[in-house]
N, C-alpha and C positions, 0 to 999 in steps of 0.2 A: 607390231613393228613401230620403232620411234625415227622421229626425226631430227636428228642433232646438225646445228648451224657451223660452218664451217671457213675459218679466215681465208684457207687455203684449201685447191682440191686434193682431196687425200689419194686420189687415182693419178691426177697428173701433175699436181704441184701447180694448176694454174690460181691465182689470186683471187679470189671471189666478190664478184661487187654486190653488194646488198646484202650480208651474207645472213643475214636475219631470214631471210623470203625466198630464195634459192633453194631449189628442191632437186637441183639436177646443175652438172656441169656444165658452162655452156662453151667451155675449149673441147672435152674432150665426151660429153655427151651422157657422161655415167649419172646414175640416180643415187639418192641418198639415204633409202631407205633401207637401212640395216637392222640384225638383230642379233642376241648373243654373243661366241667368239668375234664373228664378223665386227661386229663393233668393237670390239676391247682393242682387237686389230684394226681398226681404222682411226682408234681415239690415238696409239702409240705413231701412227702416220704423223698424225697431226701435231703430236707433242714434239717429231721428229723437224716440221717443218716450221714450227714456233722457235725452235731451239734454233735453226739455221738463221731463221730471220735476226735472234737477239745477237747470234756471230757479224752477220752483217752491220748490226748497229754498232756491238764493241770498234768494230775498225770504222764506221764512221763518226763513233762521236772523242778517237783518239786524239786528245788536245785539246777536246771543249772544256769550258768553263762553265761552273758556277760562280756568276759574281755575288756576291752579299755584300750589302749597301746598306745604307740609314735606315730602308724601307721595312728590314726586320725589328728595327725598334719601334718603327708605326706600329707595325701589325701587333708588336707584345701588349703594348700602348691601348690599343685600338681595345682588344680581347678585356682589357684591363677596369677602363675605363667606366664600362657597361655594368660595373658593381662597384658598390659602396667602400669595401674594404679587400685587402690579399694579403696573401700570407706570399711568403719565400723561402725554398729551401735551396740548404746549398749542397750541390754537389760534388764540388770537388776545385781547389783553388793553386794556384802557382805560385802568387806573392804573397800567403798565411798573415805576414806582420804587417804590407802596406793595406790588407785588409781591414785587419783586424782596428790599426789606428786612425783609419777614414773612418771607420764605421763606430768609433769611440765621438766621434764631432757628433752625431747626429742623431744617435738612440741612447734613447734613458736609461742606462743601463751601466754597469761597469765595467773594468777594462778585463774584470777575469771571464763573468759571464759570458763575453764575447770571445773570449780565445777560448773557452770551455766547447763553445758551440761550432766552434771552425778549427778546433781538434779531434773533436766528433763526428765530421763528416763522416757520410752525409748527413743534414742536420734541421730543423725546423728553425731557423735563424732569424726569421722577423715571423710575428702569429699577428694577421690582423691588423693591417698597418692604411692607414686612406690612402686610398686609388691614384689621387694626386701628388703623392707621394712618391712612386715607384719610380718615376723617370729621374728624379736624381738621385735614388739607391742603386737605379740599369746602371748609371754611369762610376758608382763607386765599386760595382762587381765588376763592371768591364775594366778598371783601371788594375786591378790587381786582379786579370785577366782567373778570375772566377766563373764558373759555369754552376746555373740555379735553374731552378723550375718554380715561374711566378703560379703562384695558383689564385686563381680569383674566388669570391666570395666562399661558403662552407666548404669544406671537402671532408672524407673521408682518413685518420689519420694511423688509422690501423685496416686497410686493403686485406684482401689476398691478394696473390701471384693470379690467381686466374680470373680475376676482377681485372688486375694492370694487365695483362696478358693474356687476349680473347681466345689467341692460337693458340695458347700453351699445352694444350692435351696433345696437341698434334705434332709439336715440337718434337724432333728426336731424343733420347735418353740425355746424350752428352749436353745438350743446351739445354733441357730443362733441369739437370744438374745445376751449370754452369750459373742460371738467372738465381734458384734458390740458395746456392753459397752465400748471394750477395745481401748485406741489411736492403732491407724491404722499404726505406724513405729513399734509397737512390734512385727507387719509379717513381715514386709517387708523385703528377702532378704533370706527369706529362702521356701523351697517345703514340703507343707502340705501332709503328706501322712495318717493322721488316726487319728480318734476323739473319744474319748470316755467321757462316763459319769462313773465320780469316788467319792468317799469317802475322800476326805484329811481332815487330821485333826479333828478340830470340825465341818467341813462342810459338811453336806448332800448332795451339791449341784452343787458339784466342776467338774469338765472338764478340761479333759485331752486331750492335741495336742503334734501329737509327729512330728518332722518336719525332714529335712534331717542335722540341724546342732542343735537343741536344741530341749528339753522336756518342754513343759509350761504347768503349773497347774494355771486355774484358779477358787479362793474359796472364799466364805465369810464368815467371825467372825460373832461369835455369833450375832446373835442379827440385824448383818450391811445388809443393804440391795443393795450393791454395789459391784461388785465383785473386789479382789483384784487380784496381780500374781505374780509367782514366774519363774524365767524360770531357765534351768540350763542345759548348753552349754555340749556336749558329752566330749569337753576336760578338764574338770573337773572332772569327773567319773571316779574310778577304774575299777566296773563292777557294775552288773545289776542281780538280783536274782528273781526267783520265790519263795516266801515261804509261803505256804497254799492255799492262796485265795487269797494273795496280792502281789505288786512287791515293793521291796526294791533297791529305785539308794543308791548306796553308794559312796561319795565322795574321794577322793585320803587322804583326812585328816581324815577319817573312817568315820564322819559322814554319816546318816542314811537319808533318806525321807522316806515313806514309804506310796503308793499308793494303795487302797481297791477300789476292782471293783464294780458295782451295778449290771454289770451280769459278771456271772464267765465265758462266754465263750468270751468276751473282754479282759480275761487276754490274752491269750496264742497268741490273734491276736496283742495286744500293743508290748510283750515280741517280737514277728517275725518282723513285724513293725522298733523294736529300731534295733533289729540284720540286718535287711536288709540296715537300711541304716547306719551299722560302718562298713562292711562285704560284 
C-alpha cells in the first residue's frame, strides 16, 4: 500500500492543511491508503479538483497584470555581469534598418556583415563582447524593438533539441514537430519553462514557448504549410493581461498581440509561467 499527498480531499473535496503529513481526512474522516485501480481513480479525482481550482483562478486573475519595468534590465545586467564576456543572438527584429545603422556606430565591422547577420535571423550577432558592454547594446535592440538572448560567458553553439528542451520526449507529436521545423539558434540561450498549444492570428495551429528571457509564437498563414515566428523579448513589454479567454502582451509603444488558448486551463499556467520568470 502507498501513501500519496493530497491538495485536496479526493472523497470530499475538502482543502487539506499540511498536506504533506495528513494521512486521513479530517472533514470527512476517510484514510489515504490506496492501491492499484483505487488509486489511478483517486489520482484522476485529484487532477479533477486541481483543474477546478486553475478555473477558479482564470476568473480571478481576469484583468490582472504583469507590469515589466526597468527591473528586467537589472536582472539581464545582473546575470551578465558575473562573467568576463557575452555573446547575443538575435531573434527576431521589427525595425531591420534602424538596427542595423545603430549597430554600424558601435561594432568593428561593416555595414554588410551586419545586415548579413540581421537577414539571417535568428543569428550569432555579437560573439564575445565585455560584459560592460551589453547595457548600451540592451538599449540599441530595444530601440529597434529587437528581441535577443544575452548569453553570458561559453555556451554551446550547436545544442540538440533535447539539450534546449528537457520535456521534449514528452511533448506531443504536433509540438515536437512544430519546435524541430524551426533553425536551432532561435533557442539557444535561453531556459524553456512552458509550452502550449494556441490560437494566433489566422492560425489554428500556432504554439506558444514561454522561456526565461522571451515569448515565441510559432503560426502559419493561411493556406502555408510551414510554420513561421515571432518572438518578443520581456524587455520590450509594458505588461501582460488576462482578458476573457486570452492573454494580451502589450508592447511599451501600446501595440497589442493578442494570444487564444485551445484549452482554457493553459491560460492561467502561461499567465504564472511569464510572472515567474520577470518576478
Amino acid at each position: 500500500m502507498s501513501y500519496v499527498g493530497f491538495k485536496y480531499c479526493p472523497f470530499c473535496g475538502g482543502e487539506m492543511p499540511q498536506q504533506n503529513m495528513m494521512r486521513f481526512c479530517p472533514f470527512c474522516g476517510e484514510k489515504f491508503l490506496i492501491t492499484g485501480n483505487k488509486e489511478q481513480e483517486i489520482n484522476k479525482k485529484k487532477t479533477s479538483l486541481e483543474n477546478l481550482s486553475l478555473e477558479v483562478d482564470i476568473e480571478a486573475k481576469k484583468g490582472h497584470e504583469i507590469l515589466i519595468g526597468d527591473e528586467i534590465h537589472t536582472k539581464i545586467l545582473k546575470q551578465v555581469y558575473e562573467y568576463e564576456y557575452c555573446s547575443i543572438i538575435l531573434k527576431h527584429a521589427i525595425d531591420t534598418q534602424k538596427l542595423i545603422d545603430n549597430l554600424e556606430k558601435v561594432l568593428l565591422r561593416g555595414s554588410f556583415a551586419i545586415r548579413l547577420a540581421v537577414d539571417n535571423m535568428p543569428s550569432l550577432i555579437i560573439y564575445k563582447v565585455k560584459s560592460e558592454e551589453v547595457a548600451k547594446l540592451l538599449k540599441i535592440f530595444i530601440h529597434a524593438q529587437a528581441s535577443i538572448s544575452v548569453v553570458p560567458g561559453e555556451f554551446d553553439d550547436k545544442p540538440t533539441v533535447e539539450q534546449l528542451f528537457p520535456m521534449f520526449n514528452q511533448l506531443p507529436l504536433q509540438l515536437q514537430q512544430g519546435i524541430i521545423s524551426m533553425p536551432i539558434n532561435l533557442w539557444v540561450g535561453d531556459y524553456v519553462s512552458s509550452i502550449f498549444f494556441v490560437n494566433y492570428r489566422n492560425s489554428k495551429t500556432g504554439i506558444l514557448v514561454i522561456t526565461n528571457n522571451n515569448i515565441y509564437i510559432l503560426y502559419k498563414n493561411t493556406n502555408a504549410s510551414e510554420y513561421r515566428w515571432l518572438v518578443i523579448s520581456y524587455t520590450l513589454l509594458s505588461k501582460i493581461i488576462i482578458v476573457d479567454n486570452l492573454l494580451q502582451l502589450i508592447y511599451k509603444d501600446s501595440k497589442v498581440e493578442e494570444i487564444v488558448f485551445v484549452h482554457k486551463m493553459d491560460l492561467v499556467k502561461a499567465y504564472q509561467a511569464i510572472q515567474s520568470n520577470n518576478f
